[in-house]
VOPA-247350 format. One line per 3 residues: number of its first residue (from 0); for each residue x, y, z of C-alpha. Coordinates in steps of 0.2 Angstrom, whole numbers, plus 2048, in hexadecimal, padded with zeros to 3 digits. Last residue first. Layout:
# residues N
NUM> X Y Z | ...
//
This chain:
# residues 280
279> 7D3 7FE 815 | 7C2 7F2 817 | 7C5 7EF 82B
276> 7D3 7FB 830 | 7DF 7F0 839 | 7ED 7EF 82B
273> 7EE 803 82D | 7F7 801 83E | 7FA 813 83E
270> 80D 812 83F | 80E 800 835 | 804 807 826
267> 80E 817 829 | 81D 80D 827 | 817 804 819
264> 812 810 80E | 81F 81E 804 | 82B 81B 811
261> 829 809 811 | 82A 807 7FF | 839 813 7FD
258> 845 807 80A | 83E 7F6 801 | 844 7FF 7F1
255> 855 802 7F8 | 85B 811 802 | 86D 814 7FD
252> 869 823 7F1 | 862 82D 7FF | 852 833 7FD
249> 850 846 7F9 | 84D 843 7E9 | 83D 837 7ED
246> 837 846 7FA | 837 853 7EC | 82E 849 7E0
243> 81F 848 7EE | 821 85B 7F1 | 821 862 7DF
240> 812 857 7D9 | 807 85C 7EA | 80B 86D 7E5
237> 815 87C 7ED | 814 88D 7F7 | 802 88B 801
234> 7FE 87C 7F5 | 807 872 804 | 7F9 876 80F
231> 7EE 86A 804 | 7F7 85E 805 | 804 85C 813
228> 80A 850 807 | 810 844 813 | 81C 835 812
225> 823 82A 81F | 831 827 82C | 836 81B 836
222> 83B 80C 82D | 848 814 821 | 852 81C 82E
219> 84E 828 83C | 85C 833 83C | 860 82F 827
216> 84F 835 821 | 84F 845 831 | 860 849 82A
213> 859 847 814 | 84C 853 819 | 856 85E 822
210> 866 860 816 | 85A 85F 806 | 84D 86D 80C
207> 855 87A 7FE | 850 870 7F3 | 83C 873 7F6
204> 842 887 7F3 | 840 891 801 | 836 8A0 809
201> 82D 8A4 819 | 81E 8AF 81B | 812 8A2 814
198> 818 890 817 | 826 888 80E | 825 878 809
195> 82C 86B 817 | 819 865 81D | 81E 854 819
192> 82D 846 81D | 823 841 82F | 830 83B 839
189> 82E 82A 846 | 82F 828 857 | 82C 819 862
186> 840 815 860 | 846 823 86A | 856 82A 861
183> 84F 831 852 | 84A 83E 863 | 85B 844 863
180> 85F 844 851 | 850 852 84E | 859 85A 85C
177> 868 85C 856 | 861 861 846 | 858 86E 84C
174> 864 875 857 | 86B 87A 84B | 866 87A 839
171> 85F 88B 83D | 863 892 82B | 856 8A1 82B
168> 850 89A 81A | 84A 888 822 | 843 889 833
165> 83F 878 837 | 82D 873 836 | 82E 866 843
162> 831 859 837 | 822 85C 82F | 81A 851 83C
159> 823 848 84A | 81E 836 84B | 81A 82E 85B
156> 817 81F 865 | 81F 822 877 | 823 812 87F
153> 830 81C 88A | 826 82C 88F | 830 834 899
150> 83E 834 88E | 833 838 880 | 82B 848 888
147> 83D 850 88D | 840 84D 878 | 830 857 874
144> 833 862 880 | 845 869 877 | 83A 865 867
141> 82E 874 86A | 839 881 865 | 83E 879 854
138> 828 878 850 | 81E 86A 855 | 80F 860 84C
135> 811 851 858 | 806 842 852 | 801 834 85F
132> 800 822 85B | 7F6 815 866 | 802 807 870
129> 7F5 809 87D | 806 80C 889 | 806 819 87D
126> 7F5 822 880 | 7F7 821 892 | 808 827 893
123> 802 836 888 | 7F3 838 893 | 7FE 838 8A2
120> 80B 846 89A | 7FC 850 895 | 7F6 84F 8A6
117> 809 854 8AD | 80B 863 8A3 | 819 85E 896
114> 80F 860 886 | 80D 874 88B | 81D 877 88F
111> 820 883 880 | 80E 88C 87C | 803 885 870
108> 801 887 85F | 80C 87B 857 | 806 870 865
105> 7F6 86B 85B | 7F4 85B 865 | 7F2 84B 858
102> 7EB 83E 85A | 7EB 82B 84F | 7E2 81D 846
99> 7CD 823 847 | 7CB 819 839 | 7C4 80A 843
96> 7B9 815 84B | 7B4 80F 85F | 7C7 815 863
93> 7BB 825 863 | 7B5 820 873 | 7C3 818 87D
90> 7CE 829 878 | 7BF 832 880 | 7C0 827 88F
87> 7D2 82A 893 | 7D1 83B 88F | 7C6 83D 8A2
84> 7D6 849 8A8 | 7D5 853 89A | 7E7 85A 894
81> 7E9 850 884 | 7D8 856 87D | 7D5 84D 86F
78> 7D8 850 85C | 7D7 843 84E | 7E4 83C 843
75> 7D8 831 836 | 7DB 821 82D | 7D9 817 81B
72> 7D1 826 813 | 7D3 81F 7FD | 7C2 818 804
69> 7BA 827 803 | 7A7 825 80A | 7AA 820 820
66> 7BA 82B 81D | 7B1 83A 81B | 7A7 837 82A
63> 7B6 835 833 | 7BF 845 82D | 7AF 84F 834
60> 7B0 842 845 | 7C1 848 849 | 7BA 85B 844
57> 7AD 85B 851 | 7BA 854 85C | 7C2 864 85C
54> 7D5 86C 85A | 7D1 86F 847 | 7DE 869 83B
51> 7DD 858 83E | 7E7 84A 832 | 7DF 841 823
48> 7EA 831 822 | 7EB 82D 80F | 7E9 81C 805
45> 7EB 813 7F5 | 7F7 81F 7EE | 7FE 81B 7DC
42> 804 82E 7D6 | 7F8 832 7C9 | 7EA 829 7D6
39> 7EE 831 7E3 | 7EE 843 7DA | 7DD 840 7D2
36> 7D6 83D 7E3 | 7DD 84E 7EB | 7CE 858 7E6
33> 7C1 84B 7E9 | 7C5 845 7F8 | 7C2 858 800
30> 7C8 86A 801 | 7BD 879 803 | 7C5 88A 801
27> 7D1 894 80A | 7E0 889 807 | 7E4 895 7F7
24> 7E3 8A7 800 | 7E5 8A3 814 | 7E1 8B5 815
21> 7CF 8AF 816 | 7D0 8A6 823 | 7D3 895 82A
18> 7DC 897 83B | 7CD 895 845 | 7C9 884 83E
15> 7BA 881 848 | 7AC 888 83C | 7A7 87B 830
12> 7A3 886 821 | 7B7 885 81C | 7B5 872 816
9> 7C3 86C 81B | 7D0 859 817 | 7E1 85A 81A
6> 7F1 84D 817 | 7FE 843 81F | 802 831 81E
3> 800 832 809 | 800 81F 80A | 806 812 7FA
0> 800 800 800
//
């Protein structure tokens, strides 16, 4: 199985988004199966993981729905609130949903320290002693706690998104990258190769993310890390066509076949444990 293991879906009349604007320009706009569809198939995906982009259930069971009636969805990263003491019984909940594969905390927009606060360290433990993945959308400033969160955590399943959206035309290579080889250390974690367009504001060209794409590739090797378009938030400065050839340059030369199909599938299949969806 070919997997997109990180992509969007919205429609901007739901009303939880908060960031979604009109100043968003090309993302501001309703974006559903049907517009990636013909992508997937020109590029031979069988499946995509739709990953939250509202911090609300509402939204968990939105993607959910979708995936009830698009069978290229073969999971969904939902939201849950990490720092309720009763989490534990919503996670029992929503495990009800077979595509209901993964959570993600919106940390990118919360303030440093926040995923160390000890109910969200507990909900963490309780969620990875479950063996259930988590996603952690971080930025550099956040990894310092992301690493104090692993070692507390030591059966911590999780994959860093976007890898940590490093801060590519102001150079900061370090500590980035010291960092990004500190947590390659735990072997629960895995790296997200997406979301390494840049975003509005910033400016780069897709080759100029070669020395970070291809560090996070070699830190955490050829069975812990998978592909993500970050579609459609890639659209902000790139293409879905752009980013995916991207990625398979960016490969080393070493990696064999078997080393490309797992980051292009098989490792999100084994992160998510895709193989246990009934009908995907």
């Amino acid at each position: 199985m070919r997997v997109d293991a990180h992509q969007h879906y919205w429609s901007i009349e739901r009303t939880d988004y908060g960031w979604l604007t009109p100043d968003k320009g090309v993302l501001y706009r309703n974006y559903g199966p049907e517009a990636l569809k013909p992508l997937l198939a020109r590029y031979e995906f069988d499946a995509t993981i739709a990953v939250q982009a509202a911090p609300s259930v509402e939204e968990t069971f939105y993607l959910l729905r979708l995936g009830e009636v698009e069978p290229s969805l073969a999971g969904v990263v939902g939201w849950l609130d990490l720092s309720n003491p009763l989490m534990e019984r919503d996670l029992i909940k929503m495990q009800e949903y077979p595509l209901f594969v993964g959570i993600r905390p919106m940390i990118q927009d919360l303030p440093d320290g926040w995923i160390l606060q000890d109910a969200v360290v507990e909900n963490i433990r309780m969620i990875s002693e479950a063996d259930f993945p988590i996603d952690l959308q971080a930025r550099p400033r956040h990894l310092p706690d992301l690493i104090r969160l692993a070692d507390r955590v030591p059966k911590l399943r999780a994959v860093i998104d976007h890898l940590a959206k490093p801060e590519i035309d102001g150079g900061a290579w370090l500590p980035w990258s010291e960092c990004i080889a500190e947590l390659a250390g735990h072997e629960g974690i895995f790296a997200k190769i997406s979301g390494f367009s840049a975003e509005p504001g910033r400016e780069w060209e897709l080759e100029e993310a070669r020395p970070y794409v291809r560090h996070a590739l070699e830190a955490f090797g050829p069975d812990r890390v998978m592909f993500g378009s970050d579609w459609p938030v890639c659209l902000e400065s790139s293409t879905y066509d752009a980013v995916l050839q991207a990625t398979v340059d960016f490969v080393p030369d070493s990696w064999t076949a078997v080393n490309r199909d797992a980051l292009f599938g098989e490792n999100a299949e084994k992160f998510y444990k895709l193989a246990l969806v009934p009908g995907k």
